[in-house]
DOMIDO-535523 format. One record per residue (C-alpha): residue number from 0; x, y, z; residue in three letters. Coordinates in nm, 2 decimals. Example, Ala and Ser with C-alpha at 12.3 -4.5 7.8 and 13.67 -1.06 7.14 Angstrom:
2
+-----+--------+--------+--------+-----+
|   n |     xx |     yy |     zz | res |
+-----+--------+--------+--------+-----+
|   0 |   1.23 |  -0.45 |   0.78 | ALA |
|   1 |   1.37 |  -0.11 |   0.71 | SER |
+-----+--------+--------+--------+-----+
***
This chain:
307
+-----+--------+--------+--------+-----+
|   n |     xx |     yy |     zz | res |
+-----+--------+--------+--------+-----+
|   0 | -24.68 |  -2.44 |  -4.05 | UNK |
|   1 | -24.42 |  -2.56 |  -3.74 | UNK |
|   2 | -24.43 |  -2.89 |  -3.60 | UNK |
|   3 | -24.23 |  -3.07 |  -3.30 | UNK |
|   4 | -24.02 |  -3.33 |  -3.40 | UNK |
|   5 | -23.80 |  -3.56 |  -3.18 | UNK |
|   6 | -23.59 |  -3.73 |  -3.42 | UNK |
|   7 | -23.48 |  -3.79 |  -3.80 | UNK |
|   8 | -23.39 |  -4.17 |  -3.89 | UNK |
|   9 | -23.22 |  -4.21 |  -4.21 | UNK |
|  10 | -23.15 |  -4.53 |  -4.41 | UNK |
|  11 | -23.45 |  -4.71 |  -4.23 | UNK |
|  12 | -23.60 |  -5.03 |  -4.37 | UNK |
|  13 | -23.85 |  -5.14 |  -4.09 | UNK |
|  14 | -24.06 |  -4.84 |  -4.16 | UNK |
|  15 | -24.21 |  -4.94 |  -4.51 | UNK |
|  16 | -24.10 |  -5.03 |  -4.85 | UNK |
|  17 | -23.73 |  -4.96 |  -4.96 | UNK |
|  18 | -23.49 |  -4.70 |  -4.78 | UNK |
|  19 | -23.66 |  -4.42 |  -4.60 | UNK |
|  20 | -23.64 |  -4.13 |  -4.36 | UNK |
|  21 | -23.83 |  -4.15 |  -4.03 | UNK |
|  22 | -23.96 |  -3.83 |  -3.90 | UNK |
|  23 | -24.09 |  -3.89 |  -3.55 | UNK |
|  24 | -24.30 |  -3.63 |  -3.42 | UNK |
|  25 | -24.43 |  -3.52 |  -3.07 | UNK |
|  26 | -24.71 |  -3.59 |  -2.89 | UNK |
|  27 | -24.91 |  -3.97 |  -2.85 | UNK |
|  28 | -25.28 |  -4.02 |  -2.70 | UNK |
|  29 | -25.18 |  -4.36 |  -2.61 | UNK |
|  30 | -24.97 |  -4.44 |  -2.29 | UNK |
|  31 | -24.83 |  -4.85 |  -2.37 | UNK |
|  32 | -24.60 |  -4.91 |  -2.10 | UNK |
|  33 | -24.39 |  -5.10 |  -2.32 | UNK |
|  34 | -24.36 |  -4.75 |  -2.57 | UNK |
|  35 | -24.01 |  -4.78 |  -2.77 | UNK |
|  36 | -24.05 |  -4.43 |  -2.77 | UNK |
|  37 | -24.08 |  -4.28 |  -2.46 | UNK |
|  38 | -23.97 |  -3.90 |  -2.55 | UNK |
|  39 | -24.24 |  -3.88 |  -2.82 | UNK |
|  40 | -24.58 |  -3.93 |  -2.53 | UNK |
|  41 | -24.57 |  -3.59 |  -2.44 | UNK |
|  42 | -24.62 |  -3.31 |  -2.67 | UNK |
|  43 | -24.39 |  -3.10 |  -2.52 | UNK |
|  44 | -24.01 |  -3.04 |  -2.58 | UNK |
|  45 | -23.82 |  -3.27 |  -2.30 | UNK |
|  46 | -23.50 |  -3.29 |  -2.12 | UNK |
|  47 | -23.30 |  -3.59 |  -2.12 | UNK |
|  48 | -23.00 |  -3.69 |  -1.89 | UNK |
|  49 | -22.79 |  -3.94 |  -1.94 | UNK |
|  50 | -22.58 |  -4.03 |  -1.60 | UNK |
|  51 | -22.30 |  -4.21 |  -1.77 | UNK |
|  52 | -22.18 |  -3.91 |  -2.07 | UNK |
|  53 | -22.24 |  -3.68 |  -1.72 | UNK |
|  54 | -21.93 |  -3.47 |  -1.62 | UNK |
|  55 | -22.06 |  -3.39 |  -1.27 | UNK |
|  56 | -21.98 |  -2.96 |  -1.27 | UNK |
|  57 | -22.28 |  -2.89 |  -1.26 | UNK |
|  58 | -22.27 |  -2.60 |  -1.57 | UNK |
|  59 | -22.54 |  -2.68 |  -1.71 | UNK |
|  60 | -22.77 |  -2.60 |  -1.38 | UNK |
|  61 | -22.70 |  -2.23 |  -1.40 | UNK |
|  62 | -22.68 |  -2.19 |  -1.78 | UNK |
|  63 | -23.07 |  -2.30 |  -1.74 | UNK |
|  64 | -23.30 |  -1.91 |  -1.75 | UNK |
|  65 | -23.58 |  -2.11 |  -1.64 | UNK |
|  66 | -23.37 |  -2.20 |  -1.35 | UNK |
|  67 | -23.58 |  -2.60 |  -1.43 | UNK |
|  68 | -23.24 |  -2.82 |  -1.36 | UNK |
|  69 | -23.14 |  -2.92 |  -1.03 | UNK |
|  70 | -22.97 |  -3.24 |  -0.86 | UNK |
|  71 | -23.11 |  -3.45 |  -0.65 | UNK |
|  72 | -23.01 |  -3.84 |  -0.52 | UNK |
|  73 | -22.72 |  -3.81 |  -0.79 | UNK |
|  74 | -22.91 |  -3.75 |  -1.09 | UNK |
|  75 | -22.99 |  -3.42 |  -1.27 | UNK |
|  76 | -23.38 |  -3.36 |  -1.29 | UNK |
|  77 | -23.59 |  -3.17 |  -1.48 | UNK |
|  78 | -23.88 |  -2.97 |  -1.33 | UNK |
|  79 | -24.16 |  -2.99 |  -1.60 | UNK |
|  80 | -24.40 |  -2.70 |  -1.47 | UNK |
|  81 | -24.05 |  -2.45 |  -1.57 | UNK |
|  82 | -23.89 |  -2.60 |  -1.84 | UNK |
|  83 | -24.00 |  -2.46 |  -2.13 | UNK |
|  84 | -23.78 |  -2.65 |  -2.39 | UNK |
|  85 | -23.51 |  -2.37 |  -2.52 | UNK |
|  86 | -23.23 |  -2.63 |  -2.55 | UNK |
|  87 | -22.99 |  -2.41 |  -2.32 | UNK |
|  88 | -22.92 |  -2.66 |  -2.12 | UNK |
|  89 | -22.82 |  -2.91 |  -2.38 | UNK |
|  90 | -22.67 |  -2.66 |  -2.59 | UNK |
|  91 | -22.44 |  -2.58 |  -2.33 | UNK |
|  92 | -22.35 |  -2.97 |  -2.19 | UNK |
|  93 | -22.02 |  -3.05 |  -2.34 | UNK |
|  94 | -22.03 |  -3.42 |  -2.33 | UNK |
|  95 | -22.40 |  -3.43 |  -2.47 | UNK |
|  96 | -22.57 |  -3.56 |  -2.12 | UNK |
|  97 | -22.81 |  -3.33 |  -2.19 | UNK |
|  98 | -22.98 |  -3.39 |  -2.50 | UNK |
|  99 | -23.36 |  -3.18 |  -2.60 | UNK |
| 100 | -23.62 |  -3.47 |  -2.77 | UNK |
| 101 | -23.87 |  -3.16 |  -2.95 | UNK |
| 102 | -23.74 |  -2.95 |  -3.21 | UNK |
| 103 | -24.01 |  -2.71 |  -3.39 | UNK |
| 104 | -23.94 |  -2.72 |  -3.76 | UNK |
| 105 | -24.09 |  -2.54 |  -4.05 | UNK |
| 106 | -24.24 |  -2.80 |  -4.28 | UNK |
| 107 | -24.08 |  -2.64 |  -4.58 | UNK |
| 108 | -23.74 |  -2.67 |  -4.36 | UNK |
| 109 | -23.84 |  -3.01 |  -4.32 | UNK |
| 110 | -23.92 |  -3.10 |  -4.66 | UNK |
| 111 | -23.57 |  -2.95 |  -4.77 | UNK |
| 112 | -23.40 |  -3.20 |  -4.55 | UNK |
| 113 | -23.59 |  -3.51 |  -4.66 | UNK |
| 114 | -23.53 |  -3.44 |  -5.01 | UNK |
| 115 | -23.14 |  -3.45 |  -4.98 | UNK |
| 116 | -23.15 |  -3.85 |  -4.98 | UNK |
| 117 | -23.42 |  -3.86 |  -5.29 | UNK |
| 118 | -23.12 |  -4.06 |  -5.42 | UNK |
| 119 | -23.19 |  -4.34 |  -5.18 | UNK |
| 120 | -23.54 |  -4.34 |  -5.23 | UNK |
| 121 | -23.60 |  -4.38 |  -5.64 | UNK |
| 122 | -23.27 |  -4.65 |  -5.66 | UNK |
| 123 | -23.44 |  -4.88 |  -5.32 | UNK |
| 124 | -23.83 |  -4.77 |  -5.40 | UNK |
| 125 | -23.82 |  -4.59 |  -5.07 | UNK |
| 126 | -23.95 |  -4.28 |  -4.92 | UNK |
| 127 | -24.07 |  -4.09 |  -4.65 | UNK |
| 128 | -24.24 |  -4.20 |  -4.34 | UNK |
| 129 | -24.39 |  -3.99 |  -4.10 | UNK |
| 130 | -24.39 |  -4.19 |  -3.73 | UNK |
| 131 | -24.42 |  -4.08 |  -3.37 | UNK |
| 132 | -24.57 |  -4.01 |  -3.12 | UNK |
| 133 | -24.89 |  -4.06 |  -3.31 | UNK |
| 134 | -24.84 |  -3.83 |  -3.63 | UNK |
| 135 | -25.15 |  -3.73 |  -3.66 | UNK |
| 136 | -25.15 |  -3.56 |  -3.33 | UNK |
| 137 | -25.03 |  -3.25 |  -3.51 | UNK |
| 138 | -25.26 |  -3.30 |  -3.79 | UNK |
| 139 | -25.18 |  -2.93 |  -3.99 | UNK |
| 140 | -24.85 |  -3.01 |  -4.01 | UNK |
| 141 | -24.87 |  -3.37 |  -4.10 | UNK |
| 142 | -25.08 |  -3.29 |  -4.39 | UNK |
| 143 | -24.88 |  -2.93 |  -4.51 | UNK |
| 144 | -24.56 |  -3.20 |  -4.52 | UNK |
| 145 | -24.73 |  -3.52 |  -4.68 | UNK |
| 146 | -24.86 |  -3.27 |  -4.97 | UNK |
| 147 | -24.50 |  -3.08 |  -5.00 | UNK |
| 148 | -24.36 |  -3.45 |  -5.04 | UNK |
| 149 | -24.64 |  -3.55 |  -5.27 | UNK |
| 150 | -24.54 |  -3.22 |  -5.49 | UNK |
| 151 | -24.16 |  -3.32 |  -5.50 | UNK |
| 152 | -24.28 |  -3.67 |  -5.60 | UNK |
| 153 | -24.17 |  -3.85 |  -5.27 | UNK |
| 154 | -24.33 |  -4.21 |  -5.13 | UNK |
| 155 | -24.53 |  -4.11 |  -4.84 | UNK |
| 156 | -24.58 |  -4.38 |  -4.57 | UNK |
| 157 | -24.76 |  -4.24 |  -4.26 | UNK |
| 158 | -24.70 |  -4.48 |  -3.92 | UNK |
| 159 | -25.01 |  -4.47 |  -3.64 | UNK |
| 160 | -25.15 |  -4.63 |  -3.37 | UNK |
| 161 | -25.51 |  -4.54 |  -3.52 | UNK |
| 162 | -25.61 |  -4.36 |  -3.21 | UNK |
| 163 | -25.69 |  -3.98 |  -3.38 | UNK |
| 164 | -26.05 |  -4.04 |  -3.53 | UNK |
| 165 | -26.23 |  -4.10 |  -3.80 | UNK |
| 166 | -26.20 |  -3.77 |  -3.94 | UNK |
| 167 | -25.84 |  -3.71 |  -3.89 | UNK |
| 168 | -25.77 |  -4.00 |  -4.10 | UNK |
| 169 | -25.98 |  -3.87 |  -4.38 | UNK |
| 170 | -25.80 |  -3.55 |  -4.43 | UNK |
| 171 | -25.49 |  -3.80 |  -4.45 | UNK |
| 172 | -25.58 |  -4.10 |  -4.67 | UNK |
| 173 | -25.56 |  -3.93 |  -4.91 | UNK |
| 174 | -25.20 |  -3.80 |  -4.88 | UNK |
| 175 | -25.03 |  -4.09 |  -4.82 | UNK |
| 176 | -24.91 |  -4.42 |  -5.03 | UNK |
| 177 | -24.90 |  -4.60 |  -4.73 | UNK |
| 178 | -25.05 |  -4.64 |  -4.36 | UNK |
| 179 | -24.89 |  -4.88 |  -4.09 | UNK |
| 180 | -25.09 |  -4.95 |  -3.86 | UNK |
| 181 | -25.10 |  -5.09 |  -3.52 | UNK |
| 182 | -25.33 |  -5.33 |  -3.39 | UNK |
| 183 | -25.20 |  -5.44 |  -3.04 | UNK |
| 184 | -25.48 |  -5.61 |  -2.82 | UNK |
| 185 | -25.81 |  -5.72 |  -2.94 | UNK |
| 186 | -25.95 |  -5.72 |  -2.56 | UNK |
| 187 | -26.10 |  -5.43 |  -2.51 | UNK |
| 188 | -26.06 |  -5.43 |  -2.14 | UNK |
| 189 | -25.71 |  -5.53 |  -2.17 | UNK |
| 190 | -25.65 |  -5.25 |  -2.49 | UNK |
| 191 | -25.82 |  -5.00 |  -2.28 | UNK |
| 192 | -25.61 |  -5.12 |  -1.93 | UNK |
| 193 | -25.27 |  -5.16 |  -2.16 | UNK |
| 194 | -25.29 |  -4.82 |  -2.39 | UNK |
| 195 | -25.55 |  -4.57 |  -2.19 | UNK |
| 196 | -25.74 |  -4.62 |  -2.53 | UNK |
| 197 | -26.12 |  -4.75 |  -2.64 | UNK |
| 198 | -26.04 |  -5.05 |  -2.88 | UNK |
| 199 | -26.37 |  -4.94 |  -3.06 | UNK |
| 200 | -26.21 |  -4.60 |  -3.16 | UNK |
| 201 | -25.89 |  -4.76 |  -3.28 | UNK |
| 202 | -26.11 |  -5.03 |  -3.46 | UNK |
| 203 | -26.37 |  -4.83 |  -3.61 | UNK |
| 204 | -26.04 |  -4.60 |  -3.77 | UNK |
| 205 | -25.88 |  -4.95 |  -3.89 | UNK |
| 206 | -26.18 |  -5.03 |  -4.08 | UNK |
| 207 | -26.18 |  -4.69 |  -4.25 | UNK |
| 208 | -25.80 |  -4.76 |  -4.32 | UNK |
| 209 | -25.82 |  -5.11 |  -4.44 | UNK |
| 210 | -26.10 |  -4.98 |  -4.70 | UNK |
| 211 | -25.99 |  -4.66 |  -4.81 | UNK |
| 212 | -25.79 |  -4.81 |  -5.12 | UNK |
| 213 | -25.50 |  -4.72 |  -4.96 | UNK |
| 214 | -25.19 |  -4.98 |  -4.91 | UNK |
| 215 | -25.16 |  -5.12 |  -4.55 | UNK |
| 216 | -24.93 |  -5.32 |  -4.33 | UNK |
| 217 | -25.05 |  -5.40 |  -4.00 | UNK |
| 218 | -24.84 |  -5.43 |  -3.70 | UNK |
| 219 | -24.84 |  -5.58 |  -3.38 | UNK |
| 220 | -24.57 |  -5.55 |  -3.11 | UNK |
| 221 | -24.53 |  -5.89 |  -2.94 | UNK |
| 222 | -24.53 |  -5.78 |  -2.55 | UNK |
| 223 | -24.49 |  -6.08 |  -2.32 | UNK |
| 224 | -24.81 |  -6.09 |  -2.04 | UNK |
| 225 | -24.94 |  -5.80 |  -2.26 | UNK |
| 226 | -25.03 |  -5.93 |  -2.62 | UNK |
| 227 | -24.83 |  -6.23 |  -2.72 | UNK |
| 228 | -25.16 |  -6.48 |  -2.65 | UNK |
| 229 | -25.19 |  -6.69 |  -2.90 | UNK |
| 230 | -25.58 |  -6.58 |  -2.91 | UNK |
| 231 | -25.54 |  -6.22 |  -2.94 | UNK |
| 232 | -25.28 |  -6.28 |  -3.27 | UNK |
| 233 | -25.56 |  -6.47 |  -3.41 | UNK |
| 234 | -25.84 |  -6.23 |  -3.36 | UNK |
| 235 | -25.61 |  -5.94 |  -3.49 | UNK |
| 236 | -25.52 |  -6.18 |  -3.79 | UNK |
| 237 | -25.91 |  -6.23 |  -3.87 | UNK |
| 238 | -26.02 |  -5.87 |  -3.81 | UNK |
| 239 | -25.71 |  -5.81 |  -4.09 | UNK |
| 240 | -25.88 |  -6.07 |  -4.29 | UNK |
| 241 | -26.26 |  -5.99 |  -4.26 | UNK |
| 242 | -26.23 |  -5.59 |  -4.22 | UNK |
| 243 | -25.88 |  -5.44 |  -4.39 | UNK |
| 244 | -25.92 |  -5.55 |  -4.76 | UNK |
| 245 | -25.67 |  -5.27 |  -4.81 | UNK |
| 246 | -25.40 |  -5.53 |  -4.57 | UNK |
| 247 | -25.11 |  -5.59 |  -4.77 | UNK |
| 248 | -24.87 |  -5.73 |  -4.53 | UNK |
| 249 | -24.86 |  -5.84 |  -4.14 | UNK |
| 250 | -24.59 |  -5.80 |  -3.90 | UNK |
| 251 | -24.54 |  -5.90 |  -3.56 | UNK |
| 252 | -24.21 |  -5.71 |  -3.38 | UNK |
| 253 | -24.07 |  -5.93 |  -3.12 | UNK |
| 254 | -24.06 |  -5.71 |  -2.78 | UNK |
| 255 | -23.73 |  -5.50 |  -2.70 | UNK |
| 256 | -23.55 |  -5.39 |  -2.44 | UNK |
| 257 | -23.32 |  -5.15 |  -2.63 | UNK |
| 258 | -23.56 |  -4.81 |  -2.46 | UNK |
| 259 | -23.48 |  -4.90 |  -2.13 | UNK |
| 260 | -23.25 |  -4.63 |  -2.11 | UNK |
| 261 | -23.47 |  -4.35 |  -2.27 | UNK |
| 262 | -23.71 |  -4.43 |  -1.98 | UNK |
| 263 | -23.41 |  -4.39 |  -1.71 | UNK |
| 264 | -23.27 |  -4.03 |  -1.90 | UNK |
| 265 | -23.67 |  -3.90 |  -1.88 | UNK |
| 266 | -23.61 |  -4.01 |  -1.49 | UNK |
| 267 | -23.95 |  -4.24 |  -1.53 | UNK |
| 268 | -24.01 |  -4.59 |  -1.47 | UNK |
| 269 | -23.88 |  -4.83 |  -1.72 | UNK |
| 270 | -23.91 |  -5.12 |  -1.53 | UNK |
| 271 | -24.14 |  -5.32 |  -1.77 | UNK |
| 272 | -23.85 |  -5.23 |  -2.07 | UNK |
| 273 | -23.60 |  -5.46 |  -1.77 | UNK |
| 274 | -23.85 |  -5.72 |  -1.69 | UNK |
| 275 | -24.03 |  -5.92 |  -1.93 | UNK |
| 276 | -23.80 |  -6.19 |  -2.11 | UNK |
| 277 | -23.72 |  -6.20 |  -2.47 | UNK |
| 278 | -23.98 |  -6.41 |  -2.70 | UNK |
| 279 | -23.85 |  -6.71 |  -2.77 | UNK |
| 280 | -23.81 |  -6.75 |  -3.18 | UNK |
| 281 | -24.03 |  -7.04 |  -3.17 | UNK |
| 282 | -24.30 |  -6.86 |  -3.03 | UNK |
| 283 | -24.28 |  -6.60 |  -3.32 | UNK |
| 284 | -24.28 |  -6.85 |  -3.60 | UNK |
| 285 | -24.59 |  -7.03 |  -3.37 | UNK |
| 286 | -24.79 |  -6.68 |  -3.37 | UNK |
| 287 | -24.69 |  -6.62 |  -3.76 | UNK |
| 288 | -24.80 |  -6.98 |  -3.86 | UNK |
| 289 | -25.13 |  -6.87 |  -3.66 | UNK |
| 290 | -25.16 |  -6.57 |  -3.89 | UNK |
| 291 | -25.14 |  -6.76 |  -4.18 | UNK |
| 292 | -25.41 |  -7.05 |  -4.10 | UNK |
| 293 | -25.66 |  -6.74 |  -4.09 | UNK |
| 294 | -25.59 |  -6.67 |  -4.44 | UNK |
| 295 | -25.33 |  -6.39 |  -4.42 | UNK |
| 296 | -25.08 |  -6.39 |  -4.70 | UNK |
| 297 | -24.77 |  -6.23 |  -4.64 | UNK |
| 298 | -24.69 |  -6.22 |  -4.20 | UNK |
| 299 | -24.36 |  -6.11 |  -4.11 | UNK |
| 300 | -24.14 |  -6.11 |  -3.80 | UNK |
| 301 | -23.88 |  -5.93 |  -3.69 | UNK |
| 302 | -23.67 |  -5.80 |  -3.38 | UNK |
| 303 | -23.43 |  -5.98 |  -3.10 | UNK |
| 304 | -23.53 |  -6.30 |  -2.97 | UNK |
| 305 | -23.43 |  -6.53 |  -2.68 | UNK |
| 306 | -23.28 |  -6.76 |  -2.90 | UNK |
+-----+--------+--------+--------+-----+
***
């Protein structure tokens, strides 16, 4: 089974208990305009261009065989209808300007890799997690990796927005020894405005989630104008409370800026990564003390603030 991945993290401790490697794989129903990872929407192989590593000879617009690169207003661009993600482009770049986000890898191949820092994982109680995207867009190769790791005795930690179904999530529940999930806006005209996503799909997969026996930490990104009301942290606090028995921990992550530039290599508009300030740090510790008067035990936060 082959999958399309767009990056390995090593040594991360955001993404679940202990050190782990983050596999972040291709392809995302959702469309958040604050997304920290831009290159993982689409479930295609992508070009990126970064303007300040670029040389300026040009190279790397013949060495293309799909003839996809040209220049225009100063900047390389990438014609999507022709690119068809070979990695000549970037394979030829000598300052690494060019750089390919989708790489198909065997899950065997995969599993091989992951298995190198088992050292890490049994001395921190870490493991493996499996993020995106939306990992359960490629469901076949989600599940042949989560039971190769489960056979090599890895901790299996699957990240998701909870927008694949219910049925998706049942083929994976039981693979994993840990789901975080993301609950961002409990308006459903505002979730459905915000994401391109019904909040009833995403809740009705939250509930099977948060009862399925199955550890879960439940995240919400803090997005000024988008979800940092004080209202919509409590109602995602009591659905937690009322609906995800299964809720072990919640965490809000304080909105970043730090993808701007992914947005401006993929050549779209990042402008909401440059506009919205920083929270303040107050405000966090208000919107975590507002998770804990509705009865939630353990509420993190994390990420850059404005002061």
């Amino acid at each position: 089974m082959r999958g399309r991945i767009f990056g390995i993290q090593r040594f991360s401790t955001e993404d679940g208990p202990g050190i782990r490697t983050t596999v972040f794989l291709k392809g995302c129903p959702m469309r958040c305009p604050w997304c920290q990872n831009p290159e993982g929407i689409s479930p295609h192989s992508e070009v990126l261009w970064a303007h300040d590593r670029c040389l300026g000879d040009d190279g790397c617009l013949t060495a293309c065989p799909q003839e996809a690169l040209g220049r225009r207003g100063g900047r390389i661009t990438v014609e999507a209808d022709d690119c068809d993600g070979c990695g000549t482009c970037a394979a030829f770049c000598p300052s690494g300007a060019l750089t390919l986000a989708g790489v198909e890898r065997t899950a065997a191949e995969l599993c091989v890799e992951l298995g190198r820092d088992r050292a890490f994982y049994e001395e921190s109680g870490g493991g493996i997690t499996l993020s995106g995207g939306e990992p359960l867009s490629q469901l076949p190769f989600l599940t042949e990796v989560l039971d190769r790791a489960g056979e090599a005795g890895l901790h299996r930690a699957v990240d998701t927005c909870g927008a694949a179904g219910p049925r998706a999530f049942e083929r994976v529940l039981g693979r994993v020894d840990l789901v975080l999930f993301d609950l961002k806006q409990m308006d459903p005209e505002k979730h459905l405005g915000h994401t391109g996503i019904a909040l009833d799909k995403v809740l009705a997969c939250a509930r099977l989630v948060g009862q399925a026996g199955v550890p879960v930490w439940v995240r919400t990104p803090v997005i000024p104008g988008y979800t940092d009301e004080s209202r919509n942290i409590r109602a995602v606090a009591r659905f937690v409370k009322r609906e995800m028995p299964g809720a072990v921990r919640y965490d809000l992550l304080a909105f970043s800026r730090l993808a701007a530039a992914k947005y401006e290599a993929l050549g779209r508009d990042g402008r909401l990564l440059r506009e919205p300030p920083l929270v303040p740090r107050r405000r966090m510790e208000r919107l975590r003390a507002i998770a804990l008067e509705e009865g939630l035990t353990q509420v993190t936060w994390s990420g850059m603030t404005a002061d």
